[in-house]
VEXTOR-170092 format. One line per 8 residues: number of its first residue (from 1); their letters; for each residue x, z, y of C-alpha. Coordinates in pm, whole numbers. Layout:
BEGIN
NUM> a> X/Z/Y ~ ...
# end
This chain:
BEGIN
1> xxxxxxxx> -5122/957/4725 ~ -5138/1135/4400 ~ -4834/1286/4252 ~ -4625/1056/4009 ~ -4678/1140/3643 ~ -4382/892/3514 ~ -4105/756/3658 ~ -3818/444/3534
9> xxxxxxxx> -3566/231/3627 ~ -3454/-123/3403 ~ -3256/-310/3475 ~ -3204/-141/3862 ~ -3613/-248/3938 ~ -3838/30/3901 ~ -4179/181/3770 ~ -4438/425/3873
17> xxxxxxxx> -4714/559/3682 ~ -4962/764/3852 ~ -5319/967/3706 ~ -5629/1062/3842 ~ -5586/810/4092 ~ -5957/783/4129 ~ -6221/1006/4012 ~ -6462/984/3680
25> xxxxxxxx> -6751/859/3876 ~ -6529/563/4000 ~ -6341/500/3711 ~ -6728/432/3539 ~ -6808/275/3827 ~ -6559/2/3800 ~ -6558/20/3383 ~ -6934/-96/3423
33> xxxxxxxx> -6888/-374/3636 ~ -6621/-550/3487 ~ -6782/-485/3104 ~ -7070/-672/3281 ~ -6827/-935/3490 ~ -6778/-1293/3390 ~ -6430/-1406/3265 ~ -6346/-1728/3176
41> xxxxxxxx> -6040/-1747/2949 ~ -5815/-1945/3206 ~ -5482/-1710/3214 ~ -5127/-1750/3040 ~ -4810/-1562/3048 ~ -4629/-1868/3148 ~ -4462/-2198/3072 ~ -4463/-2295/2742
49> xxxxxxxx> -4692/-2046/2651 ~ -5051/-2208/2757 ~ -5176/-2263/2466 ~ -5216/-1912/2500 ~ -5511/-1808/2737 ~ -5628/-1455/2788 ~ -5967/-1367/2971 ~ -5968/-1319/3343
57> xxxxxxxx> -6177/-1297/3648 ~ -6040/-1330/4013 ~ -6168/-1074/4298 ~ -6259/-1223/4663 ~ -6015/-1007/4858 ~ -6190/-1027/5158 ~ -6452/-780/4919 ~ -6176/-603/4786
65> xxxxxxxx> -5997/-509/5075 ~ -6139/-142/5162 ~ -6246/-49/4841 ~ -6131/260/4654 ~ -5891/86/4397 ~ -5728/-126/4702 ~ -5665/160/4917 ~ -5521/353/4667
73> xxxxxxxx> -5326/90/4519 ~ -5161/-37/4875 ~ -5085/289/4936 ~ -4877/363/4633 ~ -4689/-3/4701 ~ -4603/101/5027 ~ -4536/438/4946 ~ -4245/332/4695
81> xxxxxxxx> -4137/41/4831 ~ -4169/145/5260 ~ -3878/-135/5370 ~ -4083/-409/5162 ~ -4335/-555/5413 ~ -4569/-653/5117 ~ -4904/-784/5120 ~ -5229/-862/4894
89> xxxxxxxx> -5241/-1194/4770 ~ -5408/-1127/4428 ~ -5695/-930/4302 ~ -5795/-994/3946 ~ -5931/-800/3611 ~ -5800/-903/3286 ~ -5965/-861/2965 ~ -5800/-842/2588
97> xxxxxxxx> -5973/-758/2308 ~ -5839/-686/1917 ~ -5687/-1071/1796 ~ -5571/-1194/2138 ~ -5222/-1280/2186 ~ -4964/-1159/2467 ~ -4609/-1262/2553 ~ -4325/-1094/2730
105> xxxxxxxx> -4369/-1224/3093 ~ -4292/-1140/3447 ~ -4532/-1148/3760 ~ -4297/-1328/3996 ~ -3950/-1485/3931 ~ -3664/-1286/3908 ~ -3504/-1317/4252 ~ -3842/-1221/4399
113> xxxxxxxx> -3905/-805/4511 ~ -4305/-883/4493 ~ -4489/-585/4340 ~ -4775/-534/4050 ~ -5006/-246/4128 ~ -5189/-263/3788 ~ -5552/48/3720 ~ -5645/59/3325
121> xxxxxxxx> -6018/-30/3464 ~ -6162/132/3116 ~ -6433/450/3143 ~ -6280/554/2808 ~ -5956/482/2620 ~ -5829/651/2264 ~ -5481/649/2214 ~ -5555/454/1825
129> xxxxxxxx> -5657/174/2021 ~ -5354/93/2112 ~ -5339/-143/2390 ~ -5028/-28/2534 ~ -4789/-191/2789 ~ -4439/-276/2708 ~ -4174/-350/2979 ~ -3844/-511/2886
137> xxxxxxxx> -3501/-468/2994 ~ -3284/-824/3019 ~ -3152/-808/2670 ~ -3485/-800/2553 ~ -3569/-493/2438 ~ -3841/-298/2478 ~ -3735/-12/2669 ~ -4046/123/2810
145> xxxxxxxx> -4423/215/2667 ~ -4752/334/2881 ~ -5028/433/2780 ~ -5359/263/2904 ~ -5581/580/3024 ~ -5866/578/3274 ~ -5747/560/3590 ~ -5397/524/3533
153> xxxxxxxx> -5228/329/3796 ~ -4920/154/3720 ~ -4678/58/4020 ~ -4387/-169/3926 ~ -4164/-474/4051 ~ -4303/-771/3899 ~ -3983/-908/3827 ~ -3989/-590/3521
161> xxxxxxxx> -4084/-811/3173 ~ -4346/-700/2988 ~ -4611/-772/2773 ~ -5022/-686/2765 ~ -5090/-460/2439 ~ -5354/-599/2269 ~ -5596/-363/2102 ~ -5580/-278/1746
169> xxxxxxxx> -5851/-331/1491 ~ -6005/2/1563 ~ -6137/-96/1864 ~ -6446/-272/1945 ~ -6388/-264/2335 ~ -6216/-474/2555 ~ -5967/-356/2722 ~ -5949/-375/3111
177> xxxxxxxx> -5719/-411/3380 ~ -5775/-462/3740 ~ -5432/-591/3882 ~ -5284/-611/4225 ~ -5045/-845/4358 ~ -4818/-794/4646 ~ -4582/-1048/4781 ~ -4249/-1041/5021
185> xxxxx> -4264/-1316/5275 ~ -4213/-1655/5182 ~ -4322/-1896/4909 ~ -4447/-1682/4559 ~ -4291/-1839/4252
# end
């Protein structure tokens, strides 16, 4: 596993950002293929909010499984969280582009310990794009900014608010994510 750039706590759940996770070639690689990809706008950051859809397209994980990105992403999770018994039930890219909308949300409820593993899937990324993503603490404020770079892998608790950045006018790309889901046992809510 590569070393940790960033570390944080809020709120007592943590957050783990990591570069260079995969190399130039692969970081293309998977920029290409989800520029190409077919999303349908079917994703929302939650009740109340679906009027509200972002774009998205889901991964087979029986493909997944093995590849570069899912290696290296499982073994960050289980690097930082060893006494967690998680496993893949999600594989998905997202894609935002400058005028969509994102809310503060969490990936699984708050009594849950299930865990985002979440690779900025773009080739290239310039900071006045914006795009960044904002974690919360429980009062509500934003406490916590990172920056989407190639190949930046994010590993938090998915109970951690936050909120997609949204690119600014500047850009004309969309801007990718490939995210990860790992569940505890029992029932995901």
């Amino acid at each position: 596993m590569k070393k940790v750039t960033y570390s944080t706590t809020i709120d007592g759940r943590h957050i783990h950002v990591l570069d260079d996770v995969l190399d130039e070639r692969q970081i293309t690689d998977i920029g290409d293929r989800f520029t190409r990809a077919s999303f349908i706008r079917d994703e929302s950051d939650g009740p109340g909010k679906e009027h509200v859809r972002t774009f998205n397209t889901d991964l087979e994980l029986a493909d997944f499984e093995g590849t570069p990105v899912a290696e290296r992403a499982k073994s960050a999770v289980d690097s930082f969280f060893p006494d967690r018994k998680l496993s893949l039930y999600r594989a998905h890219c997202n894609l935002t582009v400058y005028g969509d909308m994102g809310f503060p949300h969490q990936d699984c409820a708050s009594d849950r310990d299930d865990v985002t593993a979440l690779l900025f899937a773009n080739a290239e990324w310039r900071t006045e794009w914006g795009g960044e993503l904002t974690f919360f603490n429980a009062a509500d404020d934003a406490v916590y900014v990172v920056t989407p770079r190639p190949g930046r892998l994010l590993v938090f608790e998915g109970a951690v608010p936050h909120r997609v950045g949204i690119p600014l006018r500047a850009c004309y790309e969309p801007r990718l994510t490939l995210a990860c889901k790992f569940k505890t046992a029992g029932t995901w809510r």
